[in-house]
C-alpha positions as CSV (number, residue, x, y, z in Angstrom):
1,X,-5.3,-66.2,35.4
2,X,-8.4,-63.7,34.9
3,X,-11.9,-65.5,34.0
4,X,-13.2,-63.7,30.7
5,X,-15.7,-62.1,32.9
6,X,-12.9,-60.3,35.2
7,X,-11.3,-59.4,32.2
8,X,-14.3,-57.4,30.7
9,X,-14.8,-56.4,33.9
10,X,-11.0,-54.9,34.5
11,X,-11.0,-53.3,30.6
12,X,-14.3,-51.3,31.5
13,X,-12.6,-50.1,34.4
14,X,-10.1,-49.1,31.7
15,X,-12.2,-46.9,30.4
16,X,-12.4,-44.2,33.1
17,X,-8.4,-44.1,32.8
18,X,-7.5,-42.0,30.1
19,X,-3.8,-43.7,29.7
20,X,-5.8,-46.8,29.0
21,X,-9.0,-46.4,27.8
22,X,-7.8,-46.4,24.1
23,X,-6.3,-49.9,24.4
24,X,-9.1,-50.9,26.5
25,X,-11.8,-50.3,23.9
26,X,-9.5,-52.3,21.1
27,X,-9.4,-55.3,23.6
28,X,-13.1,-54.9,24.0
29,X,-14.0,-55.0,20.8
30,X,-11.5,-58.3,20.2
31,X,-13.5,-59.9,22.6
32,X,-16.7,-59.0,20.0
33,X,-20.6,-59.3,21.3
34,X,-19.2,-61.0,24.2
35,X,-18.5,-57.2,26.1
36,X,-21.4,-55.8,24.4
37,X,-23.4,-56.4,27.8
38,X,-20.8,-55.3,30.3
39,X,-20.5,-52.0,27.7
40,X,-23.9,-51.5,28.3
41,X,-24.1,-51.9,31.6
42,X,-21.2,-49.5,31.9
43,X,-23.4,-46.9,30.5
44,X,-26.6,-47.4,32.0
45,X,-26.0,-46.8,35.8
46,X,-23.2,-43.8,34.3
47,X,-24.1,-40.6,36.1
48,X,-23.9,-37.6,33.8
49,X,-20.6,-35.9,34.1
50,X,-18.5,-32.9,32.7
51,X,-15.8,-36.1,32.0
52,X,-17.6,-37.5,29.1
53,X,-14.3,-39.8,27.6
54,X,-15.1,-43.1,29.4
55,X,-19.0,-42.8,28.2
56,X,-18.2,-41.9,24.5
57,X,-14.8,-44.8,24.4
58,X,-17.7,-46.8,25.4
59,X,-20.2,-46.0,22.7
60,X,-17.2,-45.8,20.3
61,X,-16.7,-50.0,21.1
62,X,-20.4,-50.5,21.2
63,X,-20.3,-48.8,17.4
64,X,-17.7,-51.3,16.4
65,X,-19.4,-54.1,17.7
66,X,-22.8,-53.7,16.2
67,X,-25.1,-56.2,16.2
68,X,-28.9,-56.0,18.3
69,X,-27.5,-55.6,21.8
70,X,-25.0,-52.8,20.6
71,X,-28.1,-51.2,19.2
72,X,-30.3,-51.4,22.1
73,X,-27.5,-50.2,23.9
74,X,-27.4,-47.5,21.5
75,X,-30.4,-46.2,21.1
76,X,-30.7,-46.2,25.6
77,X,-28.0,-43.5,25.4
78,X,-29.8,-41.3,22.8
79,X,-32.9,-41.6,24.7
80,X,-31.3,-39.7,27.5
81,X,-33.3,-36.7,28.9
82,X,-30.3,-33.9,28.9
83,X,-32.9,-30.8,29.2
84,X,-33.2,-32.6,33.0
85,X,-29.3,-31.9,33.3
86,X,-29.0,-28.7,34.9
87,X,-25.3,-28.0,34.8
88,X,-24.9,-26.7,31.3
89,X,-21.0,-28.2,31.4
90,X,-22.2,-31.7,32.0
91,X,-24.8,-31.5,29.6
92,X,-22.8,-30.2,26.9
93,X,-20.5,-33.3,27.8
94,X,-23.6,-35.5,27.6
95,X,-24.6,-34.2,24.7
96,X,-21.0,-35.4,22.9
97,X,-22.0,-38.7,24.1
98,X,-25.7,-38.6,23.0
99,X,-24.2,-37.3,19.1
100,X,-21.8,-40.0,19.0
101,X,-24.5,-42.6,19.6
102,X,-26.8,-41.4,17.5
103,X,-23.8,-41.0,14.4
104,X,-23.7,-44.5,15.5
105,X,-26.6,-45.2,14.8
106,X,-26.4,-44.6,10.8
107,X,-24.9,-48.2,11.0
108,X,-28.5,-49.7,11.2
109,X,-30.5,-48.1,8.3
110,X,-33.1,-50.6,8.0
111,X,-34.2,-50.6,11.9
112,X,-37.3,-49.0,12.6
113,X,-36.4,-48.3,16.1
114,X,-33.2,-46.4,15.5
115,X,-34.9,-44.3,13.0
116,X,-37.7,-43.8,15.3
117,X,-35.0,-42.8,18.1
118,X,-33.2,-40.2,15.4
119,X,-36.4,-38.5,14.7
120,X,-37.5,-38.2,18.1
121,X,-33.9,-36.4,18.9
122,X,-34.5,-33.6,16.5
123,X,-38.1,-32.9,18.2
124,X,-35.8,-32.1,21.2
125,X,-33.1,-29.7,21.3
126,X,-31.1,-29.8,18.1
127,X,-27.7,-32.5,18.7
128,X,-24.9,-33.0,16.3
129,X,-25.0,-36.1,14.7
130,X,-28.5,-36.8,15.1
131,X,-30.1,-35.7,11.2
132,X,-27.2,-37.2,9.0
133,X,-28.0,-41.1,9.5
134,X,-31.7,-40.0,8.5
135,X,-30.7,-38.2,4.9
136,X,-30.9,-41.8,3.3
C-alpha cells in the first residue's frame, strides 16, 4: 500500500501524462491542502517548456485548493520573468500558464499581495487574464 506521500508523489507524476493528468488533478484536489506543497514544488523547479499542460493542470488544482499556500504558490508562477524566455513557442506556452494563475488569482480579492502581483503583470508585457481579477 502507497504512503500518502507516494501517492502525491505518483499523481504529480500524473500530471506530465496527458491520459492521466485530468484524473490526477481531481485526486489532488480530494486530497485538499495536503498536495498543495508537492503542487508547488512541482512548479517551482518546472523548466519552461512549449508543453505547458502539466504546469497549467497544476495551477488549475492549486485554484481549486485555495487557501495561503495555494496563493503563494500562485502568485510564484505569475512572478515569472517570460521576457528572459527566448524561444517565442515556450514563452507563449508559459505565458498560458502565467494567465491562468493570475485568473486564479481573482479568488483572493482582499490580499494585498495578489493585487500587488496583478498590477505588476500589466507593467510588463500585456497577459490574458491578468486586468479582470483587478476590475473589482
Amino acid at each position: 500500500m502507497m504512503s500518502s506521500g507516494e501517492g502525491t508523489k505518483t499523481l504529480i507524476e500524473q500530471l506530465r501524462d496527458p491520459t492521466q493528468s485530468h484524473r490526477a488533478v481531481l485526486a489532488l484536489a480530494m486530497k485538499g491542502p495536503d498536495a498543495v506543497p508537492a503542487l508547488a514544488e512541482f512548479l517551482r523547479p518546472s523548466k519552461p517548456s512549449s508543453l505547458s499542460e502539466p504546469r497549467l493542470m497544476a495551477v488549475e488544482c492549486l485554484s481549486i485548493l485555495k487557501g495561503p499556500e495555494a496563493l503563494e504558490a500562485l502568485i510564484t508562477v505569475c512572478k515569472e520573468r517570460l521576457n528572459e524566455i527566448a524561444d517565442s513557442i515556450v514563452r507563449l506556452a508559459e505565458e498560458a500558464v502565467v494567465s491562468r494563475a493570475a485568473s486564479a488569482l481573482a479568488d483572493y480579492p482582499g490580499d494585498c499581495s495578489a493585487r500587488e502581483t496583478l498590477l505588476e503583470l500589466l507593467k510588463g508585457r500585456p497577459v490574458v487574464g491578468v486586468a479582470e481579477p483587478l476590475k473589482n
